[in-house]
N, CA, C and O of each residue as an XYZ file, in Angstrom:
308
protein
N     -25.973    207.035     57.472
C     -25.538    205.748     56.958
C     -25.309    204.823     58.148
O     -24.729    205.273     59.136
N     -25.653    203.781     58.123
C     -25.380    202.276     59.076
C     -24.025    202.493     59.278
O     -23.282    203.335     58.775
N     -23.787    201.526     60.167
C     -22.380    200.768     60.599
C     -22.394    200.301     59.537
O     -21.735    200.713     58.583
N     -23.249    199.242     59.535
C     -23.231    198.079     58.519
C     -23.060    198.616     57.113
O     -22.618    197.915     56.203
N     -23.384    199.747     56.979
C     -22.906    199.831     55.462
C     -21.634    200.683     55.493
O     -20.764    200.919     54.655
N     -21.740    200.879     56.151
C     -19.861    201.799     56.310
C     -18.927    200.603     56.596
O     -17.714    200.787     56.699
N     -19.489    199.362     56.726
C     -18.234    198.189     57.076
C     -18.480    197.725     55.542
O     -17.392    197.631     54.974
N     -19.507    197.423     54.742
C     -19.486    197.011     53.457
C     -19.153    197.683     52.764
O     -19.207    197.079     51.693
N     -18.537    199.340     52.483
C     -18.057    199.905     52.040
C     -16.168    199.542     52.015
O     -15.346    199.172     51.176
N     -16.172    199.831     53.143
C     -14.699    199.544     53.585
C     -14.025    198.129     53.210
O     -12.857    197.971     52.852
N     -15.007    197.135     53.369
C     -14.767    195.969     52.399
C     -14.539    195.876     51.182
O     -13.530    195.352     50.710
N     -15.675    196.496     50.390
C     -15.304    196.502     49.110
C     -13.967    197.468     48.296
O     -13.257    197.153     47.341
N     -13.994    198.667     49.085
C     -12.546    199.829     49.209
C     -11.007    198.393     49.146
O      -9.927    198.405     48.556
N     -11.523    197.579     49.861
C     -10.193    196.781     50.187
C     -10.188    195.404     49.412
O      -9.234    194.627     49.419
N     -11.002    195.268     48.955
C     -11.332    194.651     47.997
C     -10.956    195.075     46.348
O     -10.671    194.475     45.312
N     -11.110    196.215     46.714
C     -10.949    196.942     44.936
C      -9.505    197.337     45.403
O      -8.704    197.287     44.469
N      -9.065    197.645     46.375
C      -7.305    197.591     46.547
C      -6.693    196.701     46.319
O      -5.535    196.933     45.973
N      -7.181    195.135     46.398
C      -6.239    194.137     46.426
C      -6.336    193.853     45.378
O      -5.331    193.231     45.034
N      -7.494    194.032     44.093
C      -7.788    193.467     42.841
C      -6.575    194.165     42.516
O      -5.516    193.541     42.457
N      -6.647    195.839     42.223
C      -5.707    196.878     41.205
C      -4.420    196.119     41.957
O      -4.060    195.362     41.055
N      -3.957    195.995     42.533
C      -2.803    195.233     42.991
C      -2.060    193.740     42.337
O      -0.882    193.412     42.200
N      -3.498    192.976     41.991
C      -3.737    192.085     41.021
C      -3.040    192.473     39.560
O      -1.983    192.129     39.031
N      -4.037    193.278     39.189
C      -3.926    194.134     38.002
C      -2.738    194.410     37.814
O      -1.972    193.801     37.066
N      -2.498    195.328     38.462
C      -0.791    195.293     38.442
C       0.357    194.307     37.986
O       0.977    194.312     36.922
N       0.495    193.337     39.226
C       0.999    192.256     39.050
C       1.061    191.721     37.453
O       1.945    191.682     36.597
N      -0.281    191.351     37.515
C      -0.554    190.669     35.720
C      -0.401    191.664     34.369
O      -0.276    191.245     33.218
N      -0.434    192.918     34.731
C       0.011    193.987     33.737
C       1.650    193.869     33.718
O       2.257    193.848     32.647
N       2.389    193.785     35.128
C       3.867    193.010     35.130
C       4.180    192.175     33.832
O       4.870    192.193     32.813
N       3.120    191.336     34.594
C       3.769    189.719     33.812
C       3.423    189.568     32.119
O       4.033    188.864     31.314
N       2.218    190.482     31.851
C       2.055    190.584     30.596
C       3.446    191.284     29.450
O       3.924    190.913     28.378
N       3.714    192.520     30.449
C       5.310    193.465     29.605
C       5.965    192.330     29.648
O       6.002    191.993     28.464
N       6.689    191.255     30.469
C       7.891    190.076     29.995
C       7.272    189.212     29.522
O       7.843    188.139     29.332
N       5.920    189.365     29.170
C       5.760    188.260     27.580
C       5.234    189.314     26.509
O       4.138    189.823     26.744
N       5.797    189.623     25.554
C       5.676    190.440     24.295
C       4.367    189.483     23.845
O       3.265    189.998     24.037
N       4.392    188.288     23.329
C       3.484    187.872     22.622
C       2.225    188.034     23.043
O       1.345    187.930     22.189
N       1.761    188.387     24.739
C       0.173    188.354     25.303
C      -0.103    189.386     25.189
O       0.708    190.249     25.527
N      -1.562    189.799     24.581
C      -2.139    191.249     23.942
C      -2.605    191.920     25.261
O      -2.933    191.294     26.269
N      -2.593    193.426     25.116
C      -2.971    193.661     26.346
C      -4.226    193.400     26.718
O      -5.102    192.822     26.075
N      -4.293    194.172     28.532
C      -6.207    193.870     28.484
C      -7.177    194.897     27.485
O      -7.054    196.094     27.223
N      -8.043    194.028     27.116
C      -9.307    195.157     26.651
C     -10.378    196.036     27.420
O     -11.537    195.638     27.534
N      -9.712    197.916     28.235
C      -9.885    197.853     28.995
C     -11.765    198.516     28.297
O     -12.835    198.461     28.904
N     -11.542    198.966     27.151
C     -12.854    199.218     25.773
C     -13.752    197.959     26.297
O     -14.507    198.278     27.215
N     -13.797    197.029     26.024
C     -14.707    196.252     26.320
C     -15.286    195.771     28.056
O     -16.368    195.610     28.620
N     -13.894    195.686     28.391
C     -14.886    196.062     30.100
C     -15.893    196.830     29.878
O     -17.065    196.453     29.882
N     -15.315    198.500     29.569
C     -16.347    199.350     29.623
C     -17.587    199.380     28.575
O     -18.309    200.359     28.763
N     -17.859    198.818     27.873
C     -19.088    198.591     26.623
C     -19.724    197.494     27.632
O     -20.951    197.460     27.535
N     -19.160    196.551     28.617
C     -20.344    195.324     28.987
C     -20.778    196.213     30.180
O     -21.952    195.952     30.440
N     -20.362    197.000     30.862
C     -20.841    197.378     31.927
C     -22.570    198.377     31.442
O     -23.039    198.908     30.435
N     -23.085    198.098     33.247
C     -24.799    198.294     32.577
C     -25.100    199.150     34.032
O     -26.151    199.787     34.105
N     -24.339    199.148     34.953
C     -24.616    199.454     35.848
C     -25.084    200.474     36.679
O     -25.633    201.156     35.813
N     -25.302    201.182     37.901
C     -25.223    202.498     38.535
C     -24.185    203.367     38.603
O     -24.389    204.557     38.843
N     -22.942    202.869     38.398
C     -21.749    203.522     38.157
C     -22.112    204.580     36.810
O     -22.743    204.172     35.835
N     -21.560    206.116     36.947
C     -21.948    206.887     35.533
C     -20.648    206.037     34.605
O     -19.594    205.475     34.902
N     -21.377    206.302     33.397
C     -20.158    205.849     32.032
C     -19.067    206.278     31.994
O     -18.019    205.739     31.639
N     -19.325    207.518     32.454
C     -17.834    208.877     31.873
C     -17.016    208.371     33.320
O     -15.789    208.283     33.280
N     -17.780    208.035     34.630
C     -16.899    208.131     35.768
C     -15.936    207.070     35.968
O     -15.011    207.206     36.769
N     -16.128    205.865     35.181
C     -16.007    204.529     34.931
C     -14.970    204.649     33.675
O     -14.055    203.849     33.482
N     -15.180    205.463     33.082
C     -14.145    205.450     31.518
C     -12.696    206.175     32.664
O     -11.551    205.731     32.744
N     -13.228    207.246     33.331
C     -12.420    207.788     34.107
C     -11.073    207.014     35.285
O      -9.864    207.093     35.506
N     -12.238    206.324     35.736
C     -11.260    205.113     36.877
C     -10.367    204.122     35.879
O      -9.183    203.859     36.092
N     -11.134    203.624     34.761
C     -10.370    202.591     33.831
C      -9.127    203.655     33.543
O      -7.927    203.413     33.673
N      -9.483    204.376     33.296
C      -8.162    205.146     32.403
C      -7.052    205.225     33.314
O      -5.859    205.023     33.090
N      -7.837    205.663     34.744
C      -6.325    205.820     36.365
C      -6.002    204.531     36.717
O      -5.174    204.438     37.623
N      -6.463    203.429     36.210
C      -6.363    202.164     36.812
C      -5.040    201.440     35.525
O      -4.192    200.592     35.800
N      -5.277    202.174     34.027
C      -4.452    201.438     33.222
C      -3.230    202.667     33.798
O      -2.126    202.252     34.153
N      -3.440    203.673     33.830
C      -2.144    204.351     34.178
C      -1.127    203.983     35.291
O       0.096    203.848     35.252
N      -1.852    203.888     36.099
C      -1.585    202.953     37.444
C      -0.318    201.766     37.336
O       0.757    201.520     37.883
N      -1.328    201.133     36.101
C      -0.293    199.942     35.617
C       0.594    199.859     34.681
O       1.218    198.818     34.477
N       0.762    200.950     33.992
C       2.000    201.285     32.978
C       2.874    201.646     34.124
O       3.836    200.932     34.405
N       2.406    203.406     35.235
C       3.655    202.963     36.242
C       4.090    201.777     36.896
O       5.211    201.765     37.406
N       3.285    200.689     36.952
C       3.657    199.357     37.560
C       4.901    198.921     36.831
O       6.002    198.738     37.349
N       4.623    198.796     35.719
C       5.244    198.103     34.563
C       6.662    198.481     34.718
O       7.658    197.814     34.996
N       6.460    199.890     34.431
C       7.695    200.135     34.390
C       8.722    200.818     35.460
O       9.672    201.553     35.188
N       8.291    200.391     36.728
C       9.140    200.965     38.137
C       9.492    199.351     38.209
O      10.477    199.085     38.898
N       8.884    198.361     37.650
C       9.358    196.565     37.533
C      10.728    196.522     37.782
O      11.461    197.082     36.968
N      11.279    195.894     38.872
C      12.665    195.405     38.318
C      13.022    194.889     37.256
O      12.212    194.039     36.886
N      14.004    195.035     36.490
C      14.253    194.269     34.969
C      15.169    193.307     35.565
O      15.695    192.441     34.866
């Protein structure tokens, strides 16, 4: 493998760190408003078309919403 693709790797690694971090955050802010529905994390996964496998992708969605329920609720109240 390149430099160059071991630096575009590492980019995107830190890139997909700062999003779920995102995620987080807005999974926060969604629990102190009751009325906003959660995300649809089902339909992410139905638009996706990509090289990523299906099952490995149902897999990350699933550690990524878990992720953010612990977010939610380690929240200061």
């Amino acid at each position: 493998m390149s430099l160059t693709l071991r630096h575009q790797l590492t980019a995107l690694d830190r890139a997909l760190a700062h999003l779920l971090d995102e995620r987080a955050r807005l999974a926060r802010e969604i629990a102190s408003c009751a009325s906003l529905p959660a995300p649809a994390l089902d339909d992410a996964l139905a638009r996706m078309d990509g090289c990523f496998p299906a099952a490995g992708l149902e897999r990350v969605f699933q550690a990524v919403d878990e992720g953010c329920r612990q977010a939610v609720e380690e929240a200061p109240r």
